[in-house]
SELOZA-775838 format. One record per atom (N, C-alpha, C, O, CB): residue in three letters; x, y, z. Coordinates in steps of 0.02 Angstrom, whole numbers, plus 50000, padded with zeros to 5 digits. Glycine has a CB too. Layout:
BEGIN
alaXYZ/...
//
This chain:
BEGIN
unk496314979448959/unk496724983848999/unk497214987748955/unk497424985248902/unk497114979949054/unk497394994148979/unk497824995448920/unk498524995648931/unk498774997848983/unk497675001448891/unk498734994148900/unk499534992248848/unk499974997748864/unk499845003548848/unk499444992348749/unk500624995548904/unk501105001148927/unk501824998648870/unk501844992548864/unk501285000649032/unk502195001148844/unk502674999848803/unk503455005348836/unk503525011348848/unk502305001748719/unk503815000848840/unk504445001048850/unk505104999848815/unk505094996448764/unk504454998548886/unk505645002048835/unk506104997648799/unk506844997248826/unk507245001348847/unk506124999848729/unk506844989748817/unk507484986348884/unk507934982448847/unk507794979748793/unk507134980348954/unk508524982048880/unk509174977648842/unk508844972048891/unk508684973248949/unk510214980548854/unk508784965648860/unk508374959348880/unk508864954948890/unk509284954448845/unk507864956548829/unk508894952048931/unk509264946248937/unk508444939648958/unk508124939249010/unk510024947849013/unk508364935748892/unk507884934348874/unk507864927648903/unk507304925048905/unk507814935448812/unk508254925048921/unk508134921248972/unk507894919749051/unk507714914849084/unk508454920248968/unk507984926449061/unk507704930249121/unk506904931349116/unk506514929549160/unk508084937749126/unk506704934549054/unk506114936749037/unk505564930949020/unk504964931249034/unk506224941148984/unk505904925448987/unk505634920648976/unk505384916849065/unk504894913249060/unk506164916748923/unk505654917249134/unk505694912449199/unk505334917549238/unk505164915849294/unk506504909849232/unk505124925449211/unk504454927949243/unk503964928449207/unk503524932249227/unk504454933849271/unk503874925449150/unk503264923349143/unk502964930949052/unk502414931449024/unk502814924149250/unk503754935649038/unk503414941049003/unk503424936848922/unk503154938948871/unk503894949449011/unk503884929648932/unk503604928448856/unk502954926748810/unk502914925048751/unk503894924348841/unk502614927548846/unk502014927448837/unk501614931748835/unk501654935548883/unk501844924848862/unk501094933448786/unk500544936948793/unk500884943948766/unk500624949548770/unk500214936548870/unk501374942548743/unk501734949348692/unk501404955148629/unk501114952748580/unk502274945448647/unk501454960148634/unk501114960848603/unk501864960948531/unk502384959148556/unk500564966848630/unk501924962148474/unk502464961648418/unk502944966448448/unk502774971848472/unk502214963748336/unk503584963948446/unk504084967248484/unk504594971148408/unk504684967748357/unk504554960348544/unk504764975548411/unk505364980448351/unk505994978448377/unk506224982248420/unk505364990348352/unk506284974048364/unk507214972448393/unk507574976448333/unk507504977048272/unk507574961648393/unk508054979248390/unk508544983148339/unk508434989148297/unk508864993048276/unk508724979148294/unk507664989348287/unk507434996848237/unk507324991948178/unk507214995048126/unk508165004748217/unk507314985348170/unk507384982248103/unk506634980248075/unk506264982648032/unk507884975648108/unk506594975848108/unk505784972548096/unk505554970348161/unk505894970948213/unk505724965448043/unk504754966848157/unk504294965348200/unk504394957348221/unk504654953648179/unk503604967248168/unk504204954748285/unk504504946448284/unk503774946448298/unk503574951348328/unk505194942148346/unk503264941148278/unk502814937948311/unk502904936548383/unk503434934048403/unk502734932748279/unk502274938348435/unk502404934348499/unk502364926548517/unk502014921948498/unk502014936848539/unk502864927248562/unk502864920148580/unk503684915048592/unk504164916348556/unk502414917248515/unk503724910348636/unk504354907848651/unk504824907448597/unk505364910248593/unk504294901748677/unk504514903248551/unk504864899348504/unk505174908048460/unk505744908248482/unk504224892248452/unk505114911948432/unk505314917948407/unk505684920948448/unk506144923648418/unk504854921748390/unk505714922348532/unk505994924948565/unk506584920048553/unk506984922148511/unk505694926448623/unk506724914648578/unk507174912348562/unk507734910348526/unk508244907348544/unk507064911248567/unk507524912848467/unk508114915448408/unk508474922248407/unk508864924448365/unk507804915648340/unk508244924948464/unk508474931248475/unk509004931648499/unk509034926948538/unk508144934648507/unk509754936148501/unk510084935948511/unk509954937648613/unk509434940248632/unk510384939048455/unk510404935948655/unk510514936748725/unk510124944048739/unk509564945348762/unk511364936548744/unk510674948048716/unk510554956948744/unk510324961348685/unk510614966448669/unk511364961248775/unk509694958348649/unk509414963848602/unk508994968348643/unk508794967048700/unk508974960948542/unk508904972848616/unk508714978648634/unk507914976348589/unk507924975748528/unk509294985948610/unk507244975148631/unk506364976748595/unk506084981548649/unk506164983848706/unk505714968248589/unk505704981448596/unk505024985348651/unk504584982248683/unk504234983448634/unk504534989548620/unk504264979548716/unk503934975248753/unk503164979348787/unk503214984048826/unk504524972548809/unk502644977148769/unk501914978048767/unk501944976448836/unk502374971948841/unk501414973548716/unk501614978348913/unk501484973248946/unk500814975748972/unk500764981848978/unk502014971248995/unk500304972148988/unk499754973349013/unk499684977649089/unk499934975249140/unk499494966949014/unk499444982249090/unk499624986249164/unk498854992249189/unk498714997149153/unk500544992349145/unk498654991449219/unk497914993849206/unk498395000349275/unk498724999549325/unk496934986549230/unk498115006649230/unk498255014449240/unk497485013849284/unk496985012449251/unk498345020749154/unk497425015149371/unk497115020049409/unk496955024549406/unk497465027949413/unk497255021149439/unk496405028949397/unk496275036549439/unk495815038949460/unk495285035949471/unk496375041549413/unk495945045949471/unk495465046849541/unk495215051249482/unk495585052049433/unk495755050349635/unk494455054749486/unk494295061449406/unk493625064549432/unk493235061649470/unk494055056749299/unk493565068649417/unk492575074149428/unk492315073949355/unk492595076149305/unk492615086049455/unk491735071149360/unk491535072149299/unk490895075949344/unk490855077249404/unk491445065049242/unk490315077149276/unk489925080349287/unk489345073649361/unk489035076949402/unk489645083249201/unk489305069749364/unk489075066649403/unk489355065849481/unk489065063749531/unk489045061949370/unk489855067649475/unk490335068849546/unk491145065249529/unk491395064149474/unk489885063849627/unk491455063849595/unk491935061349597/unk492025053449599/unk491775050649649/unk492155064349638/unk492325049649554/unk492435044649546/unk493085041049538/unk493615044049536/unk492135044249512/unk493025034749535/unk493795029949542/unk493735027349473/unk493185024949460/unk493845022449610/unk494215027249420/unk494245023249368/unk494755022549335/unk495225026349351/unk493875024449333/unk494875017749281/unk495615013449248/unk495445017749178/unk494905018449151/unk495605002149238/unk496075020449159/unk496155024649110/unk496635019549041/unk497215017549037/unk496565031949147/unk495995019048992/unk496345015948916/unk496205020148871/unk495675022248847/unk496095008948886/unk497065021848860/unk497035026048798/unk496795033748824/unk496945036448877/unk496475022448739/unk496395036248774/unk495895042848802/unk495335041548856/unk495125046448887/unk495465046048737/unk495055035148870/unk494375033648885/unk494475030348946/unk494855025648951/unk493985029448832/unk494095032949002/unk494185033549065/unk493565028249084/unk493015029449060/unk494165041449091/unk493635023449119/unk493075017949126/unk492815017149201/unk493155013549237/unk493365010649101/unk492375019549223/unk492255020449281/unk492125013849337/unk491855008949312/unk491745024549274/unk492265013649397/unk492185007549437/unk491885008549487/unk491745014549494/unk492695004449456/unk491675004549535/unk491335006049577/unk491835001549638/unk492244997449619/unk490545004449558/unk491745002849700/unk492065001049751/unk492685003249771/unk492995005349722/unk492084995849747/unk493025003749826/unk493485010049824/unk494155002849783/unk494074996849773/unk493705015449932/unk494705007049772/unk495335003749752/unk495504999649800/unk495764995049769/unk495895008149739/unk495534998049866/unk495884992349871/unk495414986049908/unk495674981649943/unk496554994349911/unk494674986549893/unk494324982449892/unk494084981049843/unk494304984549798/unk494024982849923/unk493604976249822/unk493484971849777/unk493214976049751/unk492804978449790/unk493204965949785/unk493214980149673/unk492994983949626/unk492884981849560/unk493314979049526/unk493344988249624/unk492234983449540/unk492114981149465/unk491914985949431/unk491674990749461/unk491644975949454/unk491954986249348/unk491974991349294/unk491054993549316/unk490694989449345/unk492214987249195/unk490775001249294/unk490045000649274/unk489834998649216/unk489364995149198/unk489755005749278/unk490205001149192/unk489835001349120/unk490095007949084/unk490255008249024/unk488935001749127/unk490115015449152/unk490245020049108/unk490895022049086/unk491425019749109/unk489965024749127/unk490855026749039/unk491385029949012/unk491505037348993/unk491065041448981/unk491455026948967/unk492165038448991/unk492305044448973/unk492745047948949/unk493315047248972/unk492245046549001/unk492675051348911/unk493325054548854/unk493895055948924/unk493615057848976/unk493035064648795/unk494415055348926/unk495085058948966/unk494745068248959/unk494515071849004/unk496115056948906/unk494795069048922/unk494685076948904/unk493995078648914/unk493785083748886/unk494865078848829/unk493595074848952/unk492895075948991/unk493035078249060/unk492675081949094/unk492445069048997/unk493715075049078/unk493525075349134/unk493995078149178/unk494555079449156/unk493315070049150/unk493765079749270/unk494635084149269/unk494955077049343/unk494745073749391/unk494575098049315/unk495405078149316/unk496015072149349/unk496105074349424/unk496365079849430/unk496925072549307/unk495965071749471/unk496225073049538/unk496795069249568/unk497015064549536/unk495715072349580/unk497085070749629/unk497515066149650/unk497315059949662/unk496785059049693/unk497795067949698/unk497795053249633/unk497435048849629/unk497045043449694/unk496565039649684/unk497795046449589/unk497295044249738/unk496925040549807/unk497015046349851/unk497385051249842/unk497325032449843/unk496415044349923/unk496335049249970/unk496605045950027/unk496235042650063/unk495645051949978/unk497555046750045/unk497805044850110/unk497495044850174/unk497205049850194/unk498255048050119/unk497535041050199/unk497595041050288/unk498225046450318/unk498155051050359/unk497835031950319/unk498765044450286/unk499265047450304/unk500045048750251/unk500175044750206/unk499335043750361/unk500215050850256/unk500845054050215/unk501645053450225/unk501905058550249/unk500755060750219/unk502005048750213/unk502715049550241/unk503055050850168/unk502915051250108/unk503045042150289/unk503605051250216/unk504225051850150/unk504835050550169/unk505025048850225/unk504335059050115/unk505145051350118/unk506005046450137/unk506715052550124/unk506975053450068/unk506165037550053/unk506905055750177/unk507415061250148/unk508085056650127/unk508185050750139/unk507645067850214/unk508515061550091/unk509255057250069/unk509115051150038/unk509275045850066/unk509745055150133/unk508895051149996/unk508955042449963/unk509135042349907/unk509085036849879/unk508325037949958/unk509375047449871/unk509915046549809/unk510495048949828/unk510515054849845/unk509755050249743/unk510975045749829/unk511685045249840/unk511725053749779/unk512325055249788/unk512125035349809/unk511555057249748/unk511885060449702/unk511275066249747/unk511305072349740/unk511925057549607/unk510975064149772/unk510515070049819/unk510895072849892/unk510695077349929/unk509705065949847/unk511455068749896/unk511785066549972/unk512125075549980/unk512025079450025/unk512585057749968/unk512565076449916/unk513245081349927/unk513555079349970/unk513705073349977/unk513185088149943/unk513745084950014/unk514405080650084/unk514195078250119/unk514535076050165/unk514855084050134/unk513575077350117/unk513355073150216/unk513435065350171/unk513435063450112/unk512065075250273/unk513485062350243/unk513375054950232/unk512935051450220/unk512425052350254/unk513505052350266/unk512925047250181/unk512255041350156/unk511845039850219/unk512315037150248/unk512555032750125/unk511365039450262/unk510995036550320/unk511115030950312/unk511175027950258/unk510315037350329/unk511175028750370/unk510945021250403/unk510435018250388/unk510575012650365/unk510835021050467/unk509845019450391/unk509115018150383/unk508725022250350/unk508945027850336/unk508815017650438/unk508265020850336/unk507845025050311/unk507525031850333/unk506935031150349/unk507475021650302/unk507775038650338/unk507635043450353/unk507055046250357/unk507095051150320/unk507905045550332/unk506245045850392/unk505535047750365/unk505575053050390/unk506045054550427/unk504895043950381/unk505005057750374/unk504725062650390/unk503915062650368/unk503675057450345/unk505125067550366/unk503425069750376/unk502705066750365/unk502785072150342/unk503205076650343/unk502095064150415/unk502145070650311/unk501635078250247/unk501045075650276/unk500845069950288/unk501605077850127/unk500685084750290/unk499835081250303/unk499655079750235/unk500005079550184/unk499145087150340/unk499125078950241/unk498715075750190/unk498435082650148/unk498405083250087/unk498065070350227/unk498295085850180/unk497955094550133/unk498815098250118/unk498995103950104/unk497245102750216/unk499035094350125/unk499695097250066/unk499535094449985/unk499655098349939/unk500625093150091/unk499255087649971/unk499025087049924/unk498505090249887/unk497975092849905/unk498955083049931/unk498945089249803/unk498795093849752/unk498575088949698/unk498755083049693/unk499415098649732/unk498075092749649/unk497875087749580/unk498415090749550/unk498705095849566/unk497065088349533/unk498525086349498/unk498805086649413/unk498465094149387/unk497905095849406/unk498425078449354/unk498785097349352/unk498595103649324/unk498525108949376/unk498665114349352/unk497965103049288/unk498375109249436/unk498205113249468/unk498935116949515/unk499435113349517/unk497625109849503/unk498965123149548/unk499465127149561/unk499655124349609/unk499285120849643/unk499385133549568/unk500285125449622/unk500745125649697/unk500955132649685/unk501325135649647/unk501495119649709/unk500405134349755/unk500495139849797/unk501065142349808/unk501395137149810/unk500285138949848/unk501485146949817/unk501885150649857/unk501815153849900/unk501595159549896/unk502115153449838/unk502015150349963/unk501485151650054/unk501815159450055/unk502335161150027/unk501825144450157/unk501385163950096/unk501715171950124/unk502575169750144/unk502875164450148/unk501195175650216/unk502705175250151/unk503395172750167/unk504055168750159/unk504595168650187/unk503335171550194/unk503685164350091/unk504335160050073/unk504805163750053/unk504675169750052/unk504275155050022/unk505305162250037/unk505915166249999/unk506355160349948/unk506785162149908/unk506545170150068/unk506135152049958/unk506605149949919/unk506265141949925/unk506405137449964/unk507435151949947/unk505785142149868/unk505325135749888/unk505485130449800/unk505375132049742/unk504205139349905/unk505755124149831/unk506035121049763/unk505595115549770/unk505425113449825/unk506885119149755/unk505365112349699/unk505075105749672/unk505645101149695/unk506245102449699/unk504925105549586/unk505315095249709/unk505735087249722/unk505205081649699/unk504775078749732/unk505955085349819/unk505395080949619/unk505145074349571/unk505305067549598/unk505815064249590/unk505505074449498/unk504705066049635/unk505215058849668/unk504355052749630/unk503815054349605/unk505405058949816/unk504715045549648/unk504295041649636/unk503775039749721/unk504055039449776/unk504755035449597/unk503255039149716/unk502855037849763/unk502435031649772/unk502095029449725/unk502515042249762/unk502475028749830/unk502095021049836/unk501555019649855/unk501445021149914/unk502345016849871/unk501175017449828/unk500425015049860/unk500615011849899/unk501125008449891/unk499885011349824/unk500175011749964/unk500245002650000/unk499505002549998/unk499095006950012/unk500645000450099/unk499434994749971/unk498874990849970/unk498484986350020/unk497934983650020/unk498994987749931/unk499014986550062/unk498594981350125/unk499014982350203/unk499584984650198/unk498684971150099/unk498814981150256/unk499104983950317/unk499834979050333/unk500014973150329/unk498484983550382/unk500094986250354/unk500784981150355/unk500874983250449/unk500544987250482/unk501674984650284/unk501384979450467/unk501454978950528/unk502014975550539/unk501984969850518/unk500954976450556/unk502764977850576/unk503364974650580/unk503334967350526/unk503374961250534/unk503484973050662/unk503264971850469/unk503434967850391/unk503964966050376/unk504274971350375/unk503334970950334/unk504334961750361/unk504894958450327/unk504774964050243/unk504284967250225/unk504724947650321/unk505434963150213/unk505514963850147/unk505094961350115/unk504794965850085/unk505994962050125/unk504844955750102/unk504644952350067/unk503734951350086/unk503364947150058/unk505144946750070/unk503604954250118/unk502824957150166/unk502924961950157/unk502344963450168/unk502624956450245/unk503144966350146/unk503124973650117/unk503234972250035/unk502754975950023/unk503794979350154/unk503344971050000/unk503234970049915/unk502744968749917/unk502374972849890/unk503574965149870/unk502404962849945/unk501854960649944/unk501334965349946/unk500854963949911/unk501834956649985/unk501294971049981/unk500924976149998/unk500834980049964/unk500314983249969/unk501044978550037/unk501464981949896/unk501494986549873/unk500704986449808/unk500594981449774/unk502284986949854/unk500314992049802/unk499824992849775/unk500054994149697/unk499834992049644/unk499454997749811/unk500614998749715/unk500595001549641/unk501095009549669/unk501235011049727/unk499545003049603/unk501305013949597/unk501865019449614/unk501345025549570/unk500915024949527/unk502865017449574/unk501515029449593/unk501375036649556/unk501745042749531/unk502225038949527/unk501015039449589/unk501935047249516/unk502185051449523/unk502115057449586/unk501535058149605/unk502095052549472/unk502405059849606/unk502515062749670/unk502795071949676/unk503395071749663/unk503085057449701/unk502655077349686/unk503325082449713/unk503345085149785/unk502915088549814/unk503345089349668/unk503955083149809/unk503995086749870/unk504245090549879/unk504815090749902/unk504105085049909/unk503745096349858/unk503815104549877/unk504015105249932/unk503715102849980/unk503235108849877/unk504665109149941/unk505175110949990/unk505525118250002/unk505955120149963/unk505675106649976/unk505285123250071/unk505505129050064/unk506125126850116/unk506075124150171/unk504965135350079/unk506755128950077/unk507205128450089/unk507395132850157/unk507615130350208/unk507455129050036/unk507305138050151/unk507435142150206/unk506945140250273/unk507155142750325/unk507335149650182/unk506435137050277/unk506285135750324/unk506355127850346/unk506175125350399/unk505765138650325/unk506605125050299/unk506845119150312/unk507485118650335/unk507635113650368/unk506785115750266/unk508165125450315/unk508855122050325/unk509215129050333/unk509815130050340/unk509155116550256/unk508665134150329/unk509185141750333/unk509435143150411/unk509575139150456/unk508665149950307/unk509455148750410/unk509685151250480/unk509415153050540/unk509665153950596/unk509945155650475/unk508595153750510/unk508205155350534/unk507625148550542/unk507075149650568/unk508085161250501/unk507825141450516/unk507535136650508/unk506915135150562/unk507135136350619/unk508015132350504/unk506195132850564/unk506235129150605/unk506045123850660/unk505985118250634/unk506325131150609/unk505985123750705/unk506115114750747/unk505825109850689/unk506385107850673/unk505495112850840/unk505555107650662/unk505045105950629/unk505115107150567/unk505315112750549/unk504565108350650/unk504945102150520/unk504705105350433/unk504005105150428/unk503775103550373/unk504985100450361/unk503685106250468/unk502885107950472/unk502855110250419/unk502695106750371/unk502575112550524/unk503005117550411/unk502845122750343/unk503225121550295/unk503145123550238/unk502925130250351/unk503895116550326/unk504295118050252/unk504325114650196/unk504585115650141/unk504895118350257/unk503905108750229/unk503595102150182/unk502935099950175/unk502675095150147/unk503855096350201/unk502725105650215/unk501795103950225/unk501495108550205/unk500905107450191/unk501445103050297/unk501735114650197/unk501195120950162/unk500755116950100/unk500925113550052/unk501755128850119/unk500145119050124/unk499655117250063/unk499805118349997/unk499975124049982/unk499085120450067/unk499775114249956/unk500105111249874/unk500455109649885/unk500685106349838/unk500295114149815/unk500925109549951/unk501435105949920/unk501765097749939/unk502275095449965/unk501915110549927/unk501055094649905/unk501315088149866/unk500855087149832/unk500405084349863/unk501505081949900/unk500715088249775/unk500665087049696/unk500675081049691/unk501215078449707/unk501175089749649/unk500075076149667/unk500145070149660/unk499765066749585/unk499345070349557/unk499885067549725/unk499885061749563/unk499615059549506/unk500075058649444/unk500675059449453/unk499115063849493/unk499845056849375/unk499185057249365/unk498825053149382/unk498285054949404/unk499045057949317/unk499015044649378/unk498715039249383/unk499415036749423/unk500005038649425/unk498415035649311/unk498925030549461/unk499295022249487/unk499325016349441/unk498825013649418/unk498845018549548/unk499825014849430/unk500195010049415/unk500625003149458/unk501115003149495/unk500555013549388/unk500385000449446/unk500474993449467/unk500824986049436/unk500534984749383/unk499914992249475/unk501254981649449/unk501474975849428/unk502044976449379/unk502224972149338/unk500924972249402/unk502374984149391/unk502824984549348/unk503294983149391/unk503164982749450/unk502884989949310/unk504104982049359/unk504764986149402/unk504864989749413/unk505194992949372/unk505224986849396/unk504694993349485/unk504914997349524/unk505345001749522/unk505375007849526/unk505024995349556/unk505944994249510/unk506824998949530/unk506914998649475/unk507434995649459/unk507574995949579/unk506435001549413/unk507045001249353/unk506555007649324/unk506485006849263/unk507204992249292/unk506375010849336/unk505885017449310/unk506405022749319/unk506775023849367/unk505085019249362/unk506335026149256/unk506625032549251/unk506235038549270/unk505665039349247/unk506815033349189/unk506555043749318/unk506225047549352/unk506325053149337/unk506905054449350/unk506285046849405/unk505965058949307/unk506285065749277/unk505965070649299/unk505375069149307/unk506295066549203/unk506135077949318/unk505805083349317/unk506065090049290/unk506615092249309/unk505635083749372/unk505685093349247/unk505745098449212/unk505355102849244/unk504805101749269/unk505615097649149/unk505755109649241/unk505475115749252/unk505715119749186/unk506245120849158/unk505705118849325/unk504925121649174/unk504735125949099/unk505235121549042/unk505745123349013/unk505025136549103/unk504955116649040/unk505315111049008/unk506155110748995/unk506475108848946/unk504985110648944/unk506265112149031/unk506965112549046/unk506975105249094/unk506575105249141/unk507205120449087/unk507435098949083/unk507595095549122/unk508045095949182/unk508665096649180/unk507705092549093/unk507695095449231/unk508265099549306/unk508395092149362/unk508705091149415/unk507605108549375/unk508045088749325/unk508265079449377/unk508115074149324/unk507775074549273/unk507565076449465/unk508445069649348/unk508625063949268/unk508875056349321/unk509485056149330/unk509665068449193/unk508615052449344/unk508905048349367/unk508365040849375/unk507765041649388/unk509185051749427/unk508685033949367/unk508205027949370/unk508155025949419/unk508695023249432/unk508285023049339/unk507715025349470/unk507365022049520/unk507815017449552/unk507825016949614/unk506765018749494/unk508215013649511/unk508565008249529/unk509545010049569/unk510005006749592/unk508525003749450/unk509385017049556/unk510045019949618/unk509705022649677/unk510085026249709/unk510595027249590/unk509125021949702/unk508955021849763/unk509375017749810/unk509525011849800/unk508345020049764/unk509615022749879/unk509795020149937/unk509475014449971/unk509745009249988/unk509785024549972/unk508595016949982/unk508475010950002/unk507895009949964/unk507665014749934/unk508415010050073/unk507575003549959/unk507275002149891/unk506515003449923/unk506385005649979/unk507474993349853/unk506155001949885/unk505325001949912/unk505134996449978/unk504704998250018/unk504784999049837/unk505474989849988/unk505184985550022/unk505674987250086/unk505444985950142/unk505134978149989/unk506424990250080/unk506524993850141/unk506274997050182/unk506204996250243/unk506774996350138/unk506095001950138/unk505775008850164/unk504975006550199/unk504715010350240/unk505695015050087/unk504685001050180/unk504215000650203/unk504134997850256/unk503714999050299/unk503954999150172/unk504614993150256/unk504784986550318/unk504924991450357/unk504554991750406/unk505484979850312/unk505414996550352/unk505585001350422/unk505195004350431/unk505045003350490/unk506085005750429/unk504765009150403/unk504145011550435/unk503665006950481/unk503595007850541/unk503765013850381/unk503445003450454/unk502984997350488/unk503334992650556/unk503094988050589/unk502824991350420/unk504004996250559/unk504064993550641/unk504064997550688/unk504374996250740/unk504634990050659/unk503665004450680/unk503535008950734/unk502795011850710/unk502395013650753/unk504175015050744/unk502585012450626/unk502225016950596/unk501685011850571/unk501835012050511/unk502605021350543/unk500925005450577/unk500515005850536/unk500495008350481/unk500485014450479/unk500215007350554/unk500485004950424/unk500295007550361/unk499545004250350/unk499414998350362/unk500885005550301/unk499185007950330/unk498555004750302/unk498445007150209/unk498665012250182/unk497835008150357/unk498175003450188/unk497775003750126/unk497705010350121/unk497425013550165/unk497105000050125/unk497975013650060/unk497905022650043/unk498385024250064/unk498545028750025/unk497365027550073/unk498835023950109/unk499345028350141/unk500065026650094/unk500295021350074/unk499425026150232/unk500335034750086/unk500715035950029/unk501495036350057/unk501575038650113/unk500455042749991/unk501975034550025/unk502665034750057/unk503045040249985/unk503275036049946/unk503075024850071/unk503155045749964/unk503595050749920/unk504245045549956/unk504285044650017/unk503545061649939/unk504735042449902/unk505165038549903/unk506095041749907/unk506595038249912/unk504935034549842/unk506055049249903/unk506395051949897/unk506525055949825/unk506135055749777/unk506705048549920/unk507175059849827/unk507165064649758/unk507945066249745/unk508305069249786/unk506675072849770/unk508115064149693/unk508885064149654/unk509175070149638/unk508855074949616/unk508895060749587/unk509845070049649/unk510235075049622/unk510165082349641/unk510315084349697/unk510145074549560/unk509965086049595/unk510045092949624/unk509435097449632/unk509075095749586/unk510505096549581/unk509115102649671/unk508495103749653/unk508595111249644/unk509155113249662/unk507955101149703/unk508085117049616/unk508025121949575/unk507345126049624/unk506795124049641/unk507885118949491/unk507685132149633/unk506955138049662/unk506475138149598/unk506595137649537/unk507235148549681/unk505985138849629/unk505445137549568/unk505095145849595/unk505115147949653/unk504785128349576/unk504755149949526/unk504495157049540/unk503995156149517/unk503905151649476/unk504785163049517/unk503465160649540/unk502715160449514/unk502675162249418/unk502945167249395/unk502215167549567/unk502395158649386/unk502405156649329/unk502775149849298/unk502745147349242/unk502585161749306/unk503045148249343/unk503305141549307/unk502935136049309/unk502415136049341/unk503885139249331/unk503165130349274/unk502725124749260/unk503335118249270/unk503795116449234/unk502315125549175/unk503115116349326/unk503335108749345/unk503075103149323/unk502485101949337/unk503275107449404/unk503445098549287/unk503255094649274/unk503825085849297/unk504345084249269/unk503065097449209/unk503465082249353/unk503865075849349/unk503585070349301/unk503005070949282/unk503915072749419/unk504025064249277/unk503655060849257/unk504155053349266/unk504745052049279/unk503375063749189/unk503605049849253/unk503955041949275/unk503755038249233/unk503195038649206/unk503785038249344/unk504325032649217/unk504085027749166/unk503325023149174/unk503185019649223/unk504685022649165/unk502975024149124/unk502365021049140/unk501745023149159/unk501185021749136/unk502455018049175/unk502005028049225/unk501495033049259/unk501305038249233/unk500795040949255/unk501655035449313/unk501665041349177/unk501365048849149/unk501745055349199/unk502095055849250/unk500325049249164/unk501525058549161/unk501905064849182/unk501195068949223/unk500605068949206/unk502305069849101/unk501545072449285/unk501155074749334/unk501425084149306/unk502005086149303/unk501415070749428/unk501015086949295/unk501085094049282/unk500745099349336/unk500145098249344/unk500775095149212/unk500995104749375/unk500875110449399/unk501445115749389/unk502065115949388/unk500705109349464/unk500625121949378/unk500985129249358/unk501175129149437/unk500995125449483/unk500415137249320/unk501555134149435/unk501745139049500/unk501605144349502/unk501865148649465/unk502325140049516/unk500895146149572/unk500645154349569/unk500835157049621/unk500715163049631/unk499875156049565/
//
């Protein structure tokens, strides 16, 4: 599987009681030298050093090659094809394929689409933090591949990117507890929820964000799913024309992933495929035809679309 690398101020006693002292791949403490893996080395380590940490994490995706459309786990450049959909029992074929063979689509095909408004306190400005978890829906043909354009519908006048993190759910949830909703969680992706402002909040707004969150492209998904990491501790960024315009870690979310899910699932079914956009930080930016959006998340890769 391939090898995701990070790097965290450790309190190694912690790390050691879930189980990451093990199976390490050589960690760099400090910028100095390499420690062999394993307890006994971790343990001479000071409390709060700063390593890099290897952890095993098998990268999802969805891709067209010349044989059609397929599901497969991406190592390195080389794309390994599977058979059976993702959240049933799936095994490798055999084949393979260069990354640069092939073209990347969004990575699973939803049932359905929600999302979470207001959930970064620095996204808030003057209104107040919610009570609960705020949803709203995106159809499903608002979804966009990696590389490919977000449209600018007739008539917009003021349509902005929102880099948020996005959740798989893996299995059906139903008035879920917290802890039945983690359980569920499949894995995160990168996410944008394309938003025309003026028909979402102008003067002329209206009943509905039908168009103002559903116009086709706009939600951009990919590149790959990721799974068995921390959640609330991923750094979440988006650049327009590489300019950084959002900068914030997962872990100042209002309400966390197993919230947001538990409250959906006591009015809303979630099944296997169905995607929750988790919300989007801080401040957001009109985007014009020629630009290039790009979000990206720790682990997950960076999700890129031009704007035509």
């Amino acid at each position: 599987m391939p090898l995701l690398t990070g790097s965290f101020l450790c309190d190694l006693r912690s790390l050691r009681a879930r189980g990451l002292a093990t199976g390490w791949q050589p960690a760099t403490c400090a910028g100095k030298h390499a420690y062999p893996p394993g307890r006994a080395q971790l343990r001479k380590l000071p409390r709060n050093t700063r390593v890099t940490i290897s952890l095993d994490v098998t990268k999802y995706i969805r891709y067209q090659s010349a044989s059609g459309v397929s599901y497969g786990t991406l190592e390195g450049d080389t794309v390994h094809q599977i058979q059976g959909g993702l959240f049933d029992a799936h095994t490798p074929t055999g084949e393979t394929h260069k990354l640069s063979g092939v073209k990347l689509l969004y990575p699973c095909e939803p049932g359905k689409i929600l999302a979470v408004g207001l959930n970064y306190r620095s996204h808030l400005g003057t209104r107040p933090a919610p009570a609960h978890p705020e949803i709203f829906y995106k159809p499903v043909t608002a979804l966009q591949n990696p590389e490919d354009p977000i449209v600018i519908p007739r008539d917009a006048t003021d349509v902005h990117s929102e880099g948020e993190m996005v959740v798989v759910v893996g299995r059906r949830l139903r008035h879920a507890s917290a802890a039945e909703a983690t359980d569920a969680i499949f894995g995160v992706t990168c996410g944008n929820d394309v938003s025309e402002r003026a028909w979402q909040s102008g003067d002329k707004k209206d009943l509905q964000w039908w168009r103002a969150k559903g116009s086709d492209t706009f939600a951009p998904l990919g590149p790959a799913i990721v799974g068995g990491i921390d959640y609330g501790k991923l750094l979440l960024q988006t650049r327009m024309n590489g300019e950084t315009i959002q900068k914030q870690y997962t872990s100042d979310l209002i309400f966390d992933i197993a919230a947001v899910l538990s409250w959906i699932s006591g009015w809303v079914t979630l099944l296997p495929g169905d995607l929750v956009y988790t919300g989007t930080p801080g401040n957001t930016r009109r985007m014009s035809p020629g630009d290039v959006i790009e979000v990206e998340l720790d682990h997950v890769g960076v999700l890129r679309n031009p704007v035509g």
